[in-house]
N, CA, C, O and CB atoms as a CASP TS submission, in Angstrom:
PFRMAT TS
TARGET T0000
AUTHOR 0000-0000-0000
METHOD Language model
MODEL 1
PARENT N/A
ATOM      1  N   UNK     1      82.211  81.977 102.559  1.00  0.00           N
ATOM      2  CA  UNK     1      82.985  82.583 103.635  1.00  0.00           C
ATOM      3  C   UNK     1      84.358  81.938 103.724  1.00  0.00           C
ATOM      4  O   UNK     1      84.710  80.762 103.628  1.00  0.00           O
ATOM      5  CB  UNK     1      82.247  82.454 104.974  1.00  0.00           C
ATOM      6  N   UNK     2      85.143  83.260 103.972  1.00  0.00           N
ATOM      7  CA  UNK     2      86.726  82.498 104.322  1.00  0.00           C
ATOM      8  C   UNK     2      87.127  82.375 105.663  1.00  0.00           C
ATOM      9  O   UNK     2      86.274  82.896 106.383  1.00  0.00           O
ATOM     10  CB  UNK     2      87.979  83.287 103.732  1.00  0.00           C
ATOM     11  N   UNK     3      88.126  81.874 106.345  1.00  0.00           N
ATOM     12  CA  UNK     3      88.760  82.529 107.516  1.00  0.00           C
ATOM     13  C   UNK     3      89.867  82.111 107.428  1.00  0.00           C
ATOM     14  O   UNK     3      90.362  81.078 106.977  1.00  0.00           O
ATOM     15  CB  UNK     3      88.269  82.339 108.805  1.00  0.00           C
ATOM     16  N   UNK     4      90.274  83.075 107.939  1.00  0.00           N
ATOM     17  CA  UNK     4      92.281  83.200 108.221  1.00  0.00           C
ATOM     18  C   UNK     4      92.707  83.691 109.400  1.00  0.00           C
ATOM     19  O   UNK     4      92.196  84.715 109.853  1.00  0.00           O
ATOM     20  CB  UNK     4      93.185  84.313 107.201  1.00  0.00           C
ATOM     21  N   UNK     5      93.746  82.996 110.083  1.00  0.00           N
ATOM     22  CA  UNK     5      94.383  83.413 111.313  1.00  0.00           C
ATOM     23  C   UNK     5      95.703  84.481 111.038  1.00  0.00           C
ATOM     24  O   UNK     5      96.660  84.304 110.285  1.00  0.00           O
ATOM     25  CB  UNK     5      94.863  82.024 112.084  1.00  0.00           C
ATOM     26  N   UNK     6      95.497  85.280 111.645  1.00  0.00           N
ATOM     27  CA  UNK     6      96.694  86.046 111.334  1.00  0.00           C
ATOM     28  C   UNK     6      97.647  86.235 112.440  1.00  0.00           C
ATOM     29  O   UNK     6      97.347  86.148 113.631  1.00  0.00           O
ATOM     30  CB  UNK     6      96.330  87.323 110.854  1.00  0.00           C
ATOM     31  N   UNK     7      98.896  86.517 111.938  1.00  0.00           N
ATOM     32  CA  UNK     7      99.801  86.560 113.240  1.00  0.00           C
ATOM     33  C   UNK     7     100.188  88.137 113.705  1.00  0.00           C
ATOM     34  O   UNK     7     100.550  88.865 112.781  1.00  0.00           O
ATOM     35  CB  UNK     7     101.291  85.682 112.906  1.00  0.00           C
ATOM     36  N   UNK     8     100.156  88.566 114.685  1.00  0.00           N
ATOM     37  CA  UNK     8      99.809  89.932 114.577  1.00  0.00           C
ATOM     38  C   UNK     8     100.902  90.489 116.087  1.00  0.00           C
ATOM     39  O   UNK     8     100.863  90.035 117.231  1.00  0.00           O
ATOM     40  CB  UNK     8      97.785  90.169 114.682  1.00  0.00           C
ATOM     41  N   UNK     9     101.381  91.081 115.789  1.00  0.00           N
ATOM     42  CA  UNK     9     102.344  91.827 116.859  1.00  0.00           C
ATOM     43  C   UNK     9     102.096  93.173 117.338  1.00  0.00           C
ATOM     44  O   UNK     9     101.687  93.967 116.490  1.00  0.00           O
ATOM     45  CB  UNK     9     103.655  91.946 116.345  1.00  0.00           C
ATOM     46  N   UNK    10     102.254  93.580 118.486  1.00  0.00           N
ATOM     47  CA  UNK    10     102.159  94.600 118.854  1.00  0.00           C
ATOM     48  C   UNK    10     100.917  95.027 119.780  1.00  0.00           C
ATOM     49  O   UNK    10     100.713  96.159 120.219  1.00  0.00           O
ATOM     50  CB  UNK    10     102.319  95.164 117.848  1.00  0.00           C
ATOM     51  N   UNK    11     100.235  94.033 119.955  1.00  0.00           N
ATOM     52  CA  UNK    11      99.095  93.892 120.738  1.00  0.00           C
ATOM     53  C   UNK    11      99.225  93.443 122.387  1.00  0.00           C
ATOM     54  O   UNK    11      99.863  92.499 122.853  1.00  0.00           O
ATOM     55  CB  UNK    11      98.307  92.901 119.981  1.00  0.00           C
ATOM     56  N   UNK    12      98.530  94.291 122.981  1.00  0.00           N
ATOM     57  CA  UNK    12      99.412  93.904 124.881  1.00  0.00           C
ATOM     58  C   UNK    12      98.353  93.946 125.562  1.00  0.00           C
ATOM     59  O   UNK    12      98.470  93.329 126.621  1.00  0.00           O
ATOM     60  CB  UNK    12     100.686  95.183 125.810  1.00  0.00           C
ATOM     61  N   UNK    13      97.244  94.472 125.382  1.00  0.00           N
ATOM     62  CA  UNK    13      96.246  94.791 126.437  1.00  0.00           C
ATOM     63  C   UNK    13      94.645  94.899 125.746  1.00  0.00           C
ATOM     64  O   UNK    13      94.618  95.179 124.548  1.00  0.00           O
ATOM     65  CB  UNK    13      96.739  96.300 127.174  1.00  0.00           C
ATOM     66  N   UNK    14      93.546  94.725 126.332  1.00  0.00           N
ATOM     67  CA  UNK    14      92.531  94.696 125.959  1.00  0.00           C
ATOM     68  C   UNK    14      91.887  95.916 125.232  1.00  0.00           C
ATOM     69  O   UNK    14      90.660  95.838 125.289  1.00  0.00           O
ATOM     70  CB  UNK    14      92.025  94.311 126.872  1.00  0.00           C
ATOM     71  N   UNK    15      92.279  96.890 124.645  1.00  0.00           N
ATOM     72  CA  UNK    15      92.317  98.151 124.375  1.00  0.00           C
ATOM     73  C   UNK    15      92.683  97.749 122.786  1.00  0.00           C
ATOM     74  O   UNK    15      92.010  98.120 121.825  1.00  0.00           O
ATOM     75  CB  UNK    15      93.371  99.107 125.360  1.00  0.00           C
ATOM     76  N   UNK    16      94.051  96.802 122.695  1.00  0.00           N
ATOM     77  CA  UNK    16      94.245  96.346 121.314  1.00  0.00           C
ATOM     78  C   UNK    16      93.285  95.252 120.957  1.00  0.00           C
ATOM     79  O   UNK    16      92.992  95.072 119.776  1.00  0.00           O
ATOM     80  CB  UNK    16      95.659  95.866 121.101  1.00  0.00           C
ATOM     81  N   UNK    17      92.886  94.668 121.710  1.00  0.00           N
ATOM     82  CA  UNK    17      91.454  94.171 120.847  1.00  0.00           C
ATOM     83  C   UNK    17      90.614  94.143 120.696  1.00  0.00           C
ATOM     84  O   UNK    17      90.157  93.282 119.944  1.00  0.00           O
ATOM     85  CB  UNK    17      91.065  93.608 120.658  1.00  0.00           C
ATOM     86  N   UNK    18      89.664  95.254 121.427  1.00  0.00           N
ATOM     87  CA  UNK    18      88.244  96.272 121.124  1.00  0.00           C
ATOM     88  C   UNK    18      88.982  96.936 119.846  1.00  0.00           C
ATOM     89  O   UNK    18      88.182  97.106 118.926  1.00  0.00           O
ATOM     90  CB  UNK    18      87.677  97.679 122.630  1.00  0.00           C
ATOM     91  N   UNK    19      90.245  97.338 119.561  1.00  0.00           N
ATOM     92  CA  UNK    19      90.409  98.205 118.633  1.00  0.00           C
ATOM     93  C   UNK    19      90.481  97.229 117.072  1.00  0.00           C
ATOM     94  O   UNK    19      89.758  97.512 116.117  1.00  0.00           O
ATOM     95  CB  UNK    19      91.781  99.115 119.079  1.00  0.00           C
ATOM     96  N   UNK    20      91.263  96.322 117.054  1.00  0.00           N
ATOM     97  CA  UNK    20      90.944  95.902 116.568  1.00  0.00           C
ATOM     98  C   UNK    20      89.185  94.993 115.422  1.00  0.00           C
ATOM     99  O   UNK    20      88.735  94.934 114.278  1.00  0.00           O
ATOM    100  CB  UNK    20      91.690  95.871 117.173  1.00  0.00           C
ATOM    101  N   UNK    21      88.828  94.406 117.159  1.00  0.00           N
ATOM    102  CA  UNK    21      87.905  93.640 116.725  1.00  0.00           C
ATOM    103  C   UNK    21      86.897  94.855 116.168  1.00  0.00           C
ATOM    104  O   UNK    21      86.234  94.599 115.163  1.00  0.00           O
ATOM    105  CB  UNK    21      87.370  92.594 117.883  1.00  0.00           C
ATOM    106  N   UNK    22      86.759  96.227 116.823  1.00  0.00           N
ATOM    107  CA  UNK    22      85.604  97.243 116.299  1.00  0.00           C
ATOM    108  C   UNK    22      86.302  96.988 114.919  1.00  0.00           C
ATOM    109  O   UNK    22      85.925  95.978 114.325  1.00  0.00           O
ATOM    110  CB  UNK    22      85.466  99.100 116.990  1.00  0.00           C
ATOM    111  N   UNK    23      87.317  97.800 114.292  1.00  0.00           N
ATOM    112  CA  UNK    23      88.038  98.208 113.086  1.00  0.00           C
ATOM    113  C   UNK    23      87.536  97.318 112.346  1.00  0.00           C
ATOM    114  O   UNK    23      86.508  97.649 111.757  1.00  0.00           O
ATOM    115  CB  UNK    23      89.519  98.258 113.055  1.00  0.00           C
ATOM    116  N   UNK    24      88.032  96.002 112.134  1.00  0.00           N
ATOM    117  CA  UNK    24      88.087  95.354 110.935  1.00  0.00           C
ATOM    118  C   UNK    24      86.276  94.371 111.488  1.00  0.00           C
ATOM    119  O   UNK    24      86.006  93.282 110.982  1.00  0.00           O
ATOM    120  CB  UNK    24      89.993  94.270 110.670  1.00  0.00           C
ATOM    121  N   UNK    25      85.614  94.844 112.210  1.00  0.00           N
ATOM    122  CA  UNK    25      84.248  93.993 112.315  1.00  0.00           C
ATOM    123  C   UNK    25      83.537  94.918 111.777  1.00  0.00           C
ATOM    124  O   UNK    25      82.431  94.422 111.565  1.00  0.00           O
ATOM    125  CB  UNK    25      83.645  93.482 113.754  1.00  0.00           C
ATOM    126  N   UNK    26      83.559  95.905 111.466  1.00  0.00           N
ATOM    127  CA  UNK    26      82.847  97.427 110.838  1.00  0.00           C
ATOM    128  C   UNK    26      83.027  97.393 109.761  1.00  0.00           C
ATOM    129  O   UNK    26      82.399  98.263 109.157  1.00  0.00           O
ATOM    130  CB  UNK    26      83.313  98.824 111.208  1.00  0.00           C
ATOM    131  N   UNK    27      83.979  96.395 108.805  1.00  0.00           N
ATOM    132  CA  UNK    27      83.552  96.493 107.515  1.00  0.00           C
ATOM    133  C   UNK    27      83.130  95.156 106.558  1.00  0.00           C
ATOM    134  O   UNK    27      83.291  93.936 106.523  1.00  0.00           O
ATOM    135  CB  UNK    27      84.596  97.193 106.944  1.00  0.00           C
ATOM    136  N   UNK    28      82.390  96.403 105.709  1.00  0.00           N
ATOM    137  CA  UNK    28      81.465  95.389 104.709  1.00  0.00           C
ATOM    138  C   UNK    28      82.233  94.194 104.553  1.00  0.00           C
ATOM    139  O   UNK    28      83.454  94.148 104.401  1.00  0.00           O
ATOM    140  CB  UNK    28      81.127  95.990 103.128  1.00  0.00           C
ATOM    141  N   UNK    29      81.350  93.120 104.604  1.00  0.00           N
ATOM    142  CA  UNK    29      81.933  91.593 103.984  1.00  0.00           C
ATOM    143  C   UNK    29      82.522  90.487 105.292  1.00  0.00           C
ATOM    144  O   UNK    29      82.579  89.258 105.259  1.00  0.00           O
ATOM    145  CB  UNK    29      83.511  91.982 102.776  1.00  0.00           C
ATOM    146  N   UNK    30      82.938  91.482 106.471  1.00  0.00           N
ATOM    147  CA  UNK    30      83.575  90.834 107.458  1.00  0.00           C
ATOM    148  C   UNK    30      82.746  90.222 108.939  1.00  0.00           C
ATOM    149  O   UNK    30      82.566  90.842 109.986  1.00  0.00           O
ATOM    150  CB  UNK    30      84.590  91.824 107.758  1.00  0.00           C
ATOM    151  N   UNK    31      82.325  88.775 108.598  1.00  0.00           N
ATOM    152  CA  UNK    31      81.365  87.939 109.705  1.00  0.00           C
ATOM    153  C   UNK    31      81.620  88.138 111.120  1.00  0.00           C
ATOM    154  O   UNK    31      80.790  88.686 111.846  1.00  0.00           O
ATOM    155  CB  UNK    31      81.500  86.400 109.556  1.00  0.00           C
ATOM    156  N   UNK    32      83.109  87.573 111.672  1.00  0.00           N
ATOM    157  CA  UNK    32      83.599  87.271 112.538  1.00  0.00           C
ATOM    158  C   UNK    32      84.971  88.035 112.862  1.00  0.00           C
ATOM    159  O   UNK    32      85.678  88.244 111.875  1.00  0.00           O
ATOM    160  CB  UNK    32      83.577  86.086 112.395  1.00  0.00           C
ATOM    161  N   UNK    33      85.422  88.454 114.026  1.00  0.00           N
ATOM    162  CA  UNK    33      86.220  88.939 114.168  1.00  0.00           C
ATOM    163  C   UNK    33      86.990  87.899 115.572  1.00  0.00           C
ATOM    164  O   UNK    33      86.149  87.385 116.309  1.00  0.00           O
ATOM    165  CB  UNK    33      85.774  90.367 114.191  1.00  0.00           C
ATOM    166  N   UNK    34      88.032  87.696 115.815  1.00  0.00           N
ATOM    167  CA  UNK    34      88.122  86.814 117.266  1.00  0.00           C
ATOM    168  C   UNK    34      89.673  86.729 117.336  1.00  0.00           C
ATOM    169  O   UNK    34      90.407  85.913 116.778  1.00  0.00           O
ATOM    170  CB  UNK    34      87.299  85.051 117.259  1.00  0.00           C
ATOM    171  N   UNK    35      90.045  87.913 118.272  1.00  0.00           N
ATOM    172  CA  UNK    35      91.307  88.414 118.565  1.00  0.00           C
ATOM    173  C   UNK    35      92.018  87.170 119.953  1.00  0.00           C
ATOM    174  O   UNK    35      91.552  86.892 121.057  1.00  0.00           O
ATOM    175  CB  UNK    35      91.022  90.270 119.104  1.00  0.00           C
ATOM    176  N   UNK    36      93.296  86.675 119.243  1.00  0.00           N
ATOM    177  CA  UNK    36      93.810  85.868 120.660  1.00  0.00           C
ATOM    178  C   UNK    36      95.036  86.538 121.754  1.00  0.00           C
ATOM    179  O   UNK    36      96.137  85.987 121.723  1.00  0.00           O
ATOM    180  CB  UNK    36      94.508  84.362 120.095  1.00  0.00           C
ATOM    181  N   UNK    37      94.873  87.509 122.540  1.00  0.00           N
ATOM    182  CA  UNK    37      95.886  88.380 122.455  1.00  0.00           C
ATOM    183  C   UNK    37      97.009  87.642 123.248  1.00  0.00           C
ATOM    184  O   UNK    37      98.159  88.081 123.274  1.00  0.00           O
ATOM    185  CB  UNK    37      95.489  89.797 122.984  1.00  0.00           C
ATOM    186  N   UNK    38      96.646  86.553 123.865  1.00  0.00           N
ATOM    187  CA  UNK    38      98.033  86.217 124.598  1.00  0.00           C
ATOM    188  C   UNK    38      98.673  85.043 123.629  1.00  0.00           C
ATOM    189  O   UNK    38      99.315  84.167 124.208  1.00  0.00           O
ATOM    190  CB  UNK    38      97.782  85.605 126.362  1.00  0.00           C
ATOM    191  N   UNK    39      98.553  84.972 122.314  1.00  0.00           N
ATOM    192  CA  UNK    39      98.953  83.890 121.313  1.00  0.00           C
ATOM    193  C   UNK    39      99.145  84.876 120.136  1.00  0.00           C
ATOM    194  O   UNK    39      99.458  84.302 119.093  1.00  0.00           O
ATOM    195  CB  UNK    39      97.759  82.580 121.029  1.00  0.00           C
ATOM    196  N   UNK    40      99.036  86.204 120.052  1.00  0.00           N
ATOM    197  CA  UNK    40      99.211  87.500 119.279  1.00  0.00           C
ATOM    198  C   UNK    40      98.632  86.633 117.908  1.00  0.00           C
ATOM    199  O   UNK    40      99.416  86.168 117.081  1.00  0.00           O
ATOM    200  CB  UNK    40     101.049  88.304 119.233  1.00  0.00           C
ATOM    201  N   UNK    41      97.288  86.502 117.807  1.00  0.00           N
ATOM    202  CA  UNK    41      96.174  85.741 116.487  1.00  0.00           C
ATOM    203  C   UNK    41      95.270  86.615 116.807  1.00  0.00           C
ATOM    204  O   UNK    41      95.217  87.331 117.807  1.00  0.00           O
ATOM    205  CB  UNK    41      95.498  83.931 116.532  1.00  0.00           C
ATOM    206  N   UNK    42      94.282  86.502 115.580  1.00  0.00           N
ATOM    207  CA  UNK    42      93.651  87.153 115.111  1.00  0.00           C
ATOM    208  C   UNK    42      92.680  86.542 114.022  1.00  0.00           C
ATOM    209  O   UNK    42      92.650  87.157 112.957  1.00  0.00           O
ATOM    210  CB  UNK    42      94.397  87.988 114.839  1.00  0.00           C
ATOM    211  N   UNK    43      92.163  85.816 114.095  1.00  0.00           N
ATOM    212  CA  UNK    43      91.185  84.959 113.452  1.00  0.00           C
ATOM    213  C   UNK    43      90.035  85.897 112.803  1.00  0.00           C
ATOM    214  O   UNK    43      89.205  86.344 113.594  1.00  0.00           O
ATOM    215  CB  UNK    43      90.576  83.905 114.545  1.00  0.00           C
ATOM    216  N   UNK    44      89.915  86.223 111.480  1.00  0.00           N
ATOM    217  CA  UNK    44      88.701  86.698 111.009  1.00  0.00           C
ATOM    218  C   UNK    44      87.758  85.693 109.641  1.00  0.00           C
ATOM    219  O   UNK    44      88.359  85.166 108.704  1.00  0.00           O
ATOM    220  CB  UNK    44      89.176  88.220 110.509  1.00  0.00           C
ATOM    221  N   UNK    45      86.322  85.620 109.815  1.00  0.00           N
ATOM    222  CA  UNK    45      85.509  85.210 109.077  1.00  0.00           C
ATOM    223  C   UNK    45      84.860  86.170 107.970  1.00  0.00           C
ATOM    224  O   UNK    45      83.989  86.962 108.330  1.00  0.00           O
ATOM    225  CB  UNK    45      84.720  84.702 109.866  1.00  0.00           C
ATOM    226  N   UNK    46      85.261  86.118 106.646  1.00  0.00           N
ATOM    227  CA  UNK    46      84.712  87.076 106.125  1.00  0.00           C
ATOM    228  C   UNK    46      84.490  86.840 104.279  1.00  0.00           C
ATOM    229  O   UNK    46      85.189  86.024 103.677  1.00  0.00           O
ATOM    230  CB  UNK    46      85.623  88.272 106.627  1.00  0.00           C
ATOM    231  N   UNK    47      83.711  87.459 103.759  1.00  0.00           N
ATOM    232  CA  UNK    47      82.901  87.016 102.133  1.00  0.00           C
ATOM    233  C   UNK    47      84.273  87.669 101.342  1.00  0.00           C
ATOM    234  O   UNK    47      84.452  88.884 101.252  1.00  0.00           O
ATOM    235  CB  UNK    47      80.876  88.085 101.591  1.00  0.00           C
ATOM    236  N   UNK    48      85.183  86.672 100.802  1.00  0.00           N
ATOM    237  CA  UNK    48      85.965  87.303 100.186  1.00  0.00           C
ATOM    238  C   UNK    48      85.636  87.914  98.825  1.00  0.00           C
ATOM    239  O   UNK    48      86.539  88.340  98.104  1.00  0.00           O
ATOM    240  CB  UNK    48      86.869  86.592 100.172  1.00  0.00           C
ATOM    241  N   UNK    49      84.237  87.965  98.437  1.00  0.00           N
ATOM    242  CA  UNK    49      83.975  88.955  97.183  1.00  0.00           C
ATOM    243  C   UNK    49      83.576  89.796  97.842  1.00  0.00           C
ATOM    244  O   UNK    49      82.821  90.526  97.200  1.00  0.00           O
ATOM    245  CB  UNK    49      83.048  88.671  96.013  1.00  0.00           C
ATOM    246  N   UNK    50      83.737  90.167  99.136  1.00  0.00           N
ATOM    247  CA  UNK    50      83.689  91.743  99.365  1.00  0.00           C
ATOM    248  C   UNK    50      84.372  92.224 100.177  1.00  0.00           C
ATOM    249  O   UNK    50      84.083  93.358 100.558  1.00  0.00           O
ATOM    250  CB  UNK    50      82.611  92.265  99.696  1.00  0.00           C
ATOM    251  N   UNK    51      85.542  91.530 100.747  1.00  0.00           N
ATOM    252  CA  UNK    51      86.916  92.129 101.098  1.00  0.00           C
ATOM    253  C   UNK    51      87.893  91.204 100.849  1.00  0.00           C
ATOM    254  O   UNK    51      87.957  90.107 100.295  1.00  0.00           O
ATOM    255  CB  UNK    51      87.066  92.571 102.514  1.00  0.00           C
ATOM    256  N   UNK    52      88.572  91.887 101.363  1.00  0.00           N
ATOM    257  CA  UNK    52      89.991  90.824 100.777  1.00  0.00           C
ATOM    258  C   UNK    52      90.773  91.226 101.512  1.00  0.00           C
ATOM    259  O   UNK    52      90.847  92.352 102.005  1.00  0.00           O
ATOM    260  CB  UNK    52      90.693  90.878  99.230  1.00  0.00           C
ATOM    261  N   UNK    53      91.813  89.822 101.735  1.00  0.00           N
ATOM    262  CA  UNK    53      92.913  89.294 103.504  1.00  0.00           C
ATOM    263  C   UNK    53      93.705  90.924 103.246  1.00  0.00           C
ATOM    264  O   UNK    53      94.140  91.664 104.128  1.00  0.00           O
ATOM    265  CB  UNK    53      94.709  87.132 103.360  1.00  0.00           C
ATOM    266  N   UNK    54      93.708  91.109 102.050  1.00  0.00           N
ATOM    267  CA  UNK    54      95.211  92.012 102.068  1.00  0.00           C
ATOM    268  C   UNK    54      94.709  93.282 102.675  1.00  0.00           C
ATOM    269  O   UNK    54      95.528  94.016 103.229  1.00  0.00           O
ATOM    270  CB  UNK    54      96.030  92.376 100.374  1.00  0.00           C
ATOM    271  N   UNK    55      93.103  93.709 102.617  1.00  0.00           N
ATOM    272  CA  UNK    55      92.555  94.905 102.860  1.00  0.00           C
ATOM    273  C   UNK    55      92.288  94.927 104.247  1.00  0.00           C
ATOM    274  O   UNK    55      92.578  95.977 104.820  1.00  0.00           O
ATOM    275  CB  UNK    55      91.424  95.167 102.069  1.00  0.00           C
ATOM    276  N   UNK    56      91.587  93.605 105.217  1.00  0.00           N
ATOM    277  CA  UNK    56      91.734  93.285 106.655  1.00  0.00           C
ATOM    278  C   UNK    56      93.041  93.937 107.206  1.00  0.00           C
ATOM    279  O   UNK    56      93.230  94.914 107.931  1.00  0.00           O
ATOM    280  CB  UNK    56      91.760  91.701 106.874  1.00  0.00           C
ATOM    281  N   UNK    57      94.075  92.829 106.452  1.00  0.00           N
ATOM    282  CA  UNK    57      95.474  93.416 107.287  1.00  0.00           C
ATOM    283  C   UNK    57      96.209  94.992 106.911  1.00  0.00           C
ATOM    284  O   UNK    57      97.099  95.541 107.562  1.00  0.00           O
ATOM    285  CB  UNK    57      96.767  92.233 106.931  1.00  0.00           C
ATOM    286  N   UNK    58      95.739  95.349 106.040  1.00  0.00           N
ATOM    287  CA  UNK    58      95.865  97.124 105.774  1.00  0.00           C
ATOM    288  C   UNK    58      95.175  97.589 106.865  1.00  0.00           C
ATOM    289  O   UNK    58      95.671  98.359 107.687  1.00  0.00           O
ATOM    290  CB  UNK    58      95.110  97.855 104.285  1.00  0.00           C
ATOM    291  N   UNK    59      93.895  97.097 106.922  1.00  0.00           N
ATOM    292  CA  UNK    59      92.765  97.683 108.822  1.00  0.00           C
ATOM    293  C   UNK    59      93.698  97.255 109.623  1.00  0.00           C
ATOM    294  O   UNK    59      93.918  98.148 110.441  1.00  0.00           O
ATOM    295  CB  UNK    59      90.872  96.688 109.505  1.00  0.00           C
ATOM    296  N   UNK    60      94.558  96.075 109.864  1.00  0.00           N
ATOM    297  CA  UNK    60      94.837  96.258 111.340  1.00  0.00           C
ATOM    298  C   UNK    60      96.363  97.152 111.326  1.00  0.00           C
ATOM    299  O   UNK    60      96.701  97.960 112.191  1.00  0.00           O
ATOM    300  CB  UNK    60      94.942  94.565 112.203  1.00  0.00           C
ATOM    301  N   UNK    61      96.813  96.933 110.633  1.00  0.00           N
ATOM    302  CA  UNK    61      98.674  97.810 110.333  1.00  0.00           C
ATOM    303  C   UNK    61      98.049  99.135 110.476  1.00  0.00           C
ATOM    304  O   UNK    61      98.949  99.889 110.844  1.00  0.00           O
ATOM    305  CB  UNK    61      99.764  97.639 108.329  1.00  0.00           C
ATOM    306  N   UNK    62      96.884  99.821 110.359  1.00  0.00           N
ATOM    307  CA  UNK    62      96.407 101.396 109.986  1.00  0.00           C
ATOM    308  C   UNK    62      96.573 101.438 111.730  1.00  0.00           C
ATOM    309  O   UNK    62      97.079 102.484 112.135  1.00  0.00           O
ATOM    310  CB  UNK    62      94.436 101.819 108.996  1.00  0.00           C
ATOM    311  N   UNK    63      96.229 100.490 112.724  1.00  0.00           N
ATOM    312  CA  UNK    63      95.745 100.473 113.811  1.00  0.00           C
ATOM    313  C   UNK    63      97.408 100.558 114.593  1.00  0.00           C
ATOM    314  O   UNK    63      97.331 100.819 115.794  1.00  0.00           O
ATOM    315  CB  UNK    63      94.632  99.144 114.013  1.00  0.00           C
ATOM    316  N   UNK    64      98.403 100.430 114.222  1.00  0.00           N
ATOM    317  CA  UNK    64      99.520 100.272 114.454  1.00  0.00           C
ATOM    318  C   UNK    64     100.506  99.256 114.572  1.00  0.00           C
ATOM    319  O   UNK    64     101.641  99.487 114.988  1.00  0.00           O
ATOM    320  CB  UNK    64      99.496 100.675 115.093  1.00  0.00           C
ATOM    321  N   UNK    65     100.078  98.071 114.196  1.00  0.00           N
ATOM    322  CA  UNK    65      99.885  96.692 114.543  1.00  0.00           C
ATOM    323  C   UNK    65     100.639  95.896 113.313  1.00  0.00           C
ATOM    324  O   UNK    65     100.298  96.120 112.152  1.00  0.00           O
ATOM    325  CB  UNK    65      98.219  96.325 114.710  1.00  0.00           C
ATOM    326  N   UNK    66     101.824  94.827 113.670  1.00  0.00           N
ATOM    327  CA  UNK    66     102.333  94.071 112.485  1.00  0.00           C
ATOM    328  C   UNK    66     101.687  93.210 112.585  1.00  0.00           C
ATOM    329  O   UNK    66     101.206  92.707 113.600  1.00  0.00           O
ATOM    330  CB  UNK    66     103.610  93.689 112.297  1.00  0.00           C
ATOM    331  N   UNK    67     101.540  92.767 110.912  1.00  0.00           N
ATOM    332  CA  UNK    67     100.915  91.596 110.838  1.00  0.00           C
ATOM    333  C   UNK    67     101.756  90.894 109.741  1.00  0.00           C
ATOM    334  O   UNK    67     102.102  91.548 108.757  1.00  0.00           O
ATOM    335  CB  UNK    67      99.387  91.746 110.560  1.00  0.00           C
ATOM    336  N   UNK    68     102.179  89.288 109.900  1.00  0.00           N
ATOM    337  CA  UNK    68     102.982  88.700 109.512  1.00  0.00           C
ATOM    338  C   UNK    68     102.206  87.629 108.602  1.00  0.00           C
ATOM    339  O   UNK    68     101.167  87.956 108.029  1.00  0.00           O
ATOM    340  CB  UNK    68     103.790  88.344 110.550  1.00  0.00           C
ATOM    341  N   UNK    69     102.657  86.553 108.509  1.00  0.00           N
ATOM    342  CA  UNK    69     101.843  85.735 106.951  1.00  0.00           C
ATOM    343  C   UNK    69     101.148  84.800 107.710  1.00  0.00           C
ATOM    344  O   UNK    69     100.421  83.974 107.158  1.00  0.00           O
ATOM    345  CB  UNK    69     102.968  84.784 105.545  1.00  0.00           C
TER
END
């Protein structure tokens, strides 16, 4: 298992992180999901032989959402 914090913009209200945490906790490979919305993070736990950081942050940008390095 990996985890990575991500820095993530565009998030204001609890709505962006049910959306989130459903989105990218719904797919294969991904343990943990744990959104910080007043520190705009985004902490996920997940089997990187069956996803990968770049495909997480494609789930949350689909959601409307920047995500930075």
């Amino acid at each position: 298992m990996e985890t990575v914090t991500l820095d993530v913009k565009g998030m204001s209200c609890q709505h962006c992180v049910k959306a989130i945490e459903e989105n990218v906790g719904a797919q294969q490979g991904v343990d943990a999901v744990n959104v910080q919305l007043e520190q705009g993070k985004v902490d996920v736990r997940f089997d990187e032989n069956r996803i990968s950081k770049a495909q997480i942050v494609e789930i949350i940008e689909e959601q409307g959402y920047d995500v930075g390095s």
